[in-house]
N, C-alpha and C positions, 0 to 999 in steps of 0.2 A: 599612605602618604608619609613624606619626610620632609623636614624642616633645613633648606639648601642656601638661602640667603638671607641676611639681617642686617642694615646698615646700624649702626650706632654711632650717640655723640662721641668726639673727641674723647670729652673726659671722659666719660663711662666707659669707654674701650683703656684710657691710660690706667684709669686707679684699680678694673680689675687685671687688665695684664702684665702690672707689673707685679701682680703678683703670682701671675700664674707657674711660674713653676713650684710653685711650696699649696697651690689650690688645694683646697681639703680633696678628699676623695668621694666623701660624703655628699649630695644632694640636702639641703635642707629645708624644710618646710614650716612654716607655722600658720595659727590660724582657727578656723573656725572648728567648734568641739562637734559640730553635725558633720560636719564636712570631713571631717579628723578619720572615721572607720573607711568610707570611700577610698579617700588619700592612701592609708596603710593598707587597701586592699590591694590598689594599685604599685606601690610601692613593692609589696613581699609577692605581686603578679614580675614586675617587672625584675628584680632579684634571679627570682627560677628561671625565668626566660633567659636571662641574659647573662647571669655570673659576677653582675657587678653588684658592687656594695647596694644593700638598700638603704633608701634614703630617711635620713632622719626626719619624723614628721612630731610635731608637739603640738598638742591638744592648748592654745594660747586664748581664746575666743577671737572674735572679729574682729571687735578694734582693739581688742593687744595685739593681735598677729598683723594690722595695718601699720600701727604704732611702727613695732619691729621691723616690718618688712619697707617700708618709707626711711628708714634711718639712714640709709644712704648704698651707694654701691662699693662693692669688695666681696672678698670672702669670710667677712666676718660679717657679714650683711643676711640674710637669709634669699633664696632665691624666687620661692614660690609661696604666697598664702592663699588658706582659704578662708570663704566668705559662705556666710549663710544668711545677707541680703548684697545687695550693690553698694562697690566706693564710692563713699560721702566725699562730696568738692571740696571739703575740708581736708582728707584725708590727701587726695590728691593733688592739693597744695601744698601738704606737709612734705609729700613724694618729692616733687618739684624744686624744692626749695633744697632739698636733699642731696639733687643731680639723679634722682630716678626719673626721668624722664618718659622712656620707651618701655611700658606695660602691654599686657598679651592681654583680655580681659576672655576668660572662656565662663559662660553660663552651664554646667555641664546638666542642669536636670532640674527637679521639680521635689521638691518635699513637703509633707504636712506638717503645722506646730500638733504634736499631738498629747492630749492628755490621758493618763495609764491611770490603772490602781493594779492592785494584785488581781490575783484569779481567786484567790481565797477569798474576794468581797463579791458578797451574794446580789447586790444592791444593781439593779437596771439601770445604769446612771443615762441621764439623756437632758444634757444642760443646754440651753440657750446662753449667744453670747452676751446679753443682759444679766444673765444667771450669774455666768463669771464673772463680767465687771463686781454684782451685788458682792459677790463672795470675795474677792481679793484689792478692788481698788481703797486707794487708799482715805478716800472720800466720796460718799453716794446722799441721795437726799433721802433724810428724816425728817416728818413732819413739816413737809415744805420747805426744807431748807437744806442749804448742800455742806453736809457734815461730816466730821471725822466718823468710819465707819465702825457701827456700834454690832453687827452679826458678830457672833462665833462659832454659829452651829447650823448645819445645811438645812434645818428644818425652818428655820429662821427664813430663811429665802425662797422657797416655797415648802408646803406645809407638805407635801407629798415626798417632798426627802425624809432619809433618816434623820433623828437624833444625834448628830455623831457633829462631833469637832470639825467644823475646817480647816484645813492641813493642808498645806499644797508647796511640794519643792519645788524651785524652779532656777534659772540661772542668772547670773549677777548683769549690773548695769551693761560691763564691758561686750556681753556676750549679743552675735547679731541675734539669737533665737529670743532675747529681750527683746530686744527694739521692734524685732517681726513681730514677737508678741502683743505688745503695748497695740502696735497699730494694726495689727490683724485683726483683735480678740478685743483688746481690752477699750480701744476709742469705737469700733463698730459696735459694741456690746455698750457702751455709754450713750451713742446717739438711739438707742433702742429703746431709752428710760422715759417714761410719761414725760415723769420732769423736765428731759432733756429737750423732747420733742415740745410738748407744750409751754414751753420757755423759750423756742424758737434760739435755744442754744445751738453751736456747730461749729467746724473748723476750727479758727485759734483757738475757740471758749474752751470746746473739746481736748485738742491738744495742750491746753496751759494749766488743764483741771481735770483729765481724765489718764493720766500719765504715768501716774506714780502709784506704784505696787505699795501696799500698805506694810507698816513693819514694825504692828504691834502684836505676832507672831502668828497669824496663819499663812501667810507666805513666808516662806523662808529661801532666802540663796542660799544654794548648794555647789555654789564656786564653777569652773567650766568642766567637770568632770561628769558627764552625765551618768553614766556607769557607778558612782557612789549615789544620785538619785534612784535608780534602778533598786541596786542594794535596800536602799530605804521604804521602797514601794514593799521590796518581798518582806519587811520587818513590822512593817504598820501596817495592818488591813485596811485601816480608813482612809490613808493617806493620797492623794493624789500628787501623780510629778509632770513636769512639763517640759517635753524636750523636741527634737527632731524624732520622725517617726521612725529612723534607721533603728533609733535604742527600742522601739516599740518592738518591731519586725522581729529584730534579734532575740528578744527576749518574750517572744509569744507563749512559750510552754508556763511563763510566770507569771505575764502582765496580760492585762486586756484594754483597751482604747474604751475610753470613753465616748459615744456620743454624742454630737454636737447638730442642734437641731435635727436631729432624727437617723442621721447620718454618721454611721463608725468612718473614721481613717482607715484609708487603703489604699493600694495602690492603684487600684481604678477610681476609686473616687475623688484621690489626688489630681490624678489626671484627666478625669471630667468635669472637675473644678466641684461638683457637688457638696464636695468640704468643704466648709467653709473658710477655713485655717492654715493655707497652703502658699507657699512661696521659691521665687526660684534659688537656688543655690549657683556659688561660682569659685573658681580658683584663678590667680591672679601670677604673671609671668614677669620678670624683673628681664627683659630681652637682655639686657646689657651684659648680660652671665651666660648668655645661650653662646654655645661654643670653646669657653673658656673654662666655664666648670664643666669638668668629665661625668659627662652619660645623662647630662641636662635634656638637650636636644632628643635621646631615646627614652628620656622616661617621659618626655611631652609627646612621641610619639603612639605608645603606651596608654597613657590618659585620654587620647584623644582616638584610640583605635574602637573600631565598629564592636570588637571582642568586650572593649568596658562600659560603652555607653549605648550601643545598641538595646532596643526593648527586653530581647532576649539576653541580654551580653551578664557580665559579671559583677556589676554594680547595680543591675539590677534585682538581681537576688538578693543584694543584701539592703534592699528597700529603695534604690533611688526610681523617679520616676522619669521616665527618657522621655527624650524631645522626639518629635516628630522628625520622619529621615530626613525631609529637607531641609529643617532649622538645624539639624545635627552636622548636615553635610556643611553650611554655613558656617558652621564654628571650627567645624576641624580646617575647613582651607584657610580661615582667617587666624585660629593658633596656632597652626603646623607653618603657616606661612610669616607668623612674626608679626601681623598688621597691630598696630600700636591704635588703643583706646582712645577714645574721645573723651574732653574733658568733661564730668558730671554737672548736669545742670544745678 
């Protein structure tokens, strides 16, 4: 499939054509740090095939790489971001309000938030998401009452863990693999609490009290690079990190996935939903650049071919979980053919 027609507004056709003859050469990307190794697989795919420049891709998190990519149209503008959940209404107000109007939205796949330790840690780790709320929110109930949290040691939380420090790196506010976090992990694992349940607590109470990662040093952000989390898994035995399961996959000879009610992260258990901790991934098309910056249109061709998103394809290998053919054949006619997003509720 090839991408043949694309209306654009007025303005968005003027502010980037008048600068097209000086257009960088460059493709640029920013955006989500899960979504970051996919993008550069695809990228240094599309390079060898084709001879053209690979395109610059920056590991930004999700809403800096919104931030950025909403700042307006040109070529000083970025063209493509990734996202490791869906555009907040907020986000795409900011777009709007910008002159980005005409977005591509492609879902390209499925990933687990997944938890690592080293291989050097001997320990059968098998946590409930109660378990992790206990261990990193940044308030749980003590003695009936809902308090700044007093653990610091996984034995503390149940008696069957080790002795050992809670430690857990993970990634800052800005990053979507927080946000999945919070509401995958850490508000399921909240409503799980006796407390919570026998308090007939839920929804807002949940979300306005169970949110916030504590930050008097067992969790720590470790900025959007998850590859420096990685690094610090193979340096602390005990340490646990939190990221997309791509960094897990890549680094299996090092790291090993934690389980989460009884179930390791995988690729079949991502995609049987078994996992509990799973969300989809997307990249996001600023249409108004398609044809105007050089080799836009071929590297969406590229992304969107059977070769990187198919089950077997080449983003599968390196952990992403593909969609079903039919929901796949969906998104390649509606990116390859330019159809513009609907506003987020």
């Amino acid at each position: 499939m090839s991408f043949t027609k694309l209306s654009v507004s007025a303005l968005a056709l003027v502010a980037v054509s008048a600068t097209t003859a000086a257009a960088r050469d460059e493709i640029r990307i920013v955006g989500s740090s899960t979504v970051f190794p996919y993008t550069q697989a695809v990228a240094e795919q599309f390079a060898n095939n084709t001879g053209a420049p690979s395109p610059i891709v920056e590991s930004t998190g999700t809403g800096g790489g919104m931030k950025i990519f909403c700042g307006g149209i040109g070529e000083q503008h970025p063209d493509i971001t990734g996202a490791s959940r869906a555009m907040k209404a907020s986000e795409y107000e900011l777009c709007l309000e910008n002159g980005v109007t005409e977005i591509s939205e492609a879902m390209i796949g499925f990933d687990g938030l997944s938890l690592a330790v080293s291989r050097n840690n001997d320990f059968a780790w098998d946590l409930t998401l109660a378990e992790i709320y206990l261990a990193l929110g940044a308030q749980v109930p003590v003695d009936g009452e809902w308090a700044d949290n007093p653990y610091t040691t996984w034995d503390q939380i149940n008696p069957d863990f080790p002795a050992v420090e809670i430690l857990a790196y993970g990634p800052p506010p800005t990053s979507g693999t927080r946000d999945a976090f919070v509401e995958l992990a850490m508000h399921v694992g909240c409503e799980e609490l006796d407390f919570v349940k026998e308090g007939g607590f839920g929804g807002d109470w949940v979300e306005e009290n169970c949110s916030r990662m504590r930050t008097d040093g067992p969790f720590v952000e470790a900025g959007e690079n998850d590859n420096l989390i990685v690094q610090r898994l193979e340096a602390d035995v005990n340490a646990m990190g939190i990221f997309g399961y791509s960094f897990l996959y890549e680094n299996l000879d090092n790291l090993k996935g934690v389980m989460i009610n009884g179930v390791e992260p995988s690729t079949d258990t991502i995609a049987d939903k078994s996992y509990p901790v799973s969300r989809p991934l997307f990249f996001y098309v600023k249409n108004a650049h398609r044809g105007v910056i050089p080799n836009l249109n071929e590297f969406i061709d590229e992304y969107m071919s059977d070769d990187a998103l198919e089950a077997g394809g080449y983003l599968a290998e390196r952990g992403l979980v593909a969609l079903a053919d039919e929901r796949r054949a969906a998104l390649q006619d509606a990116v390859l053919n330019g159809k513009s997003m609907e506003a987020p509720e």
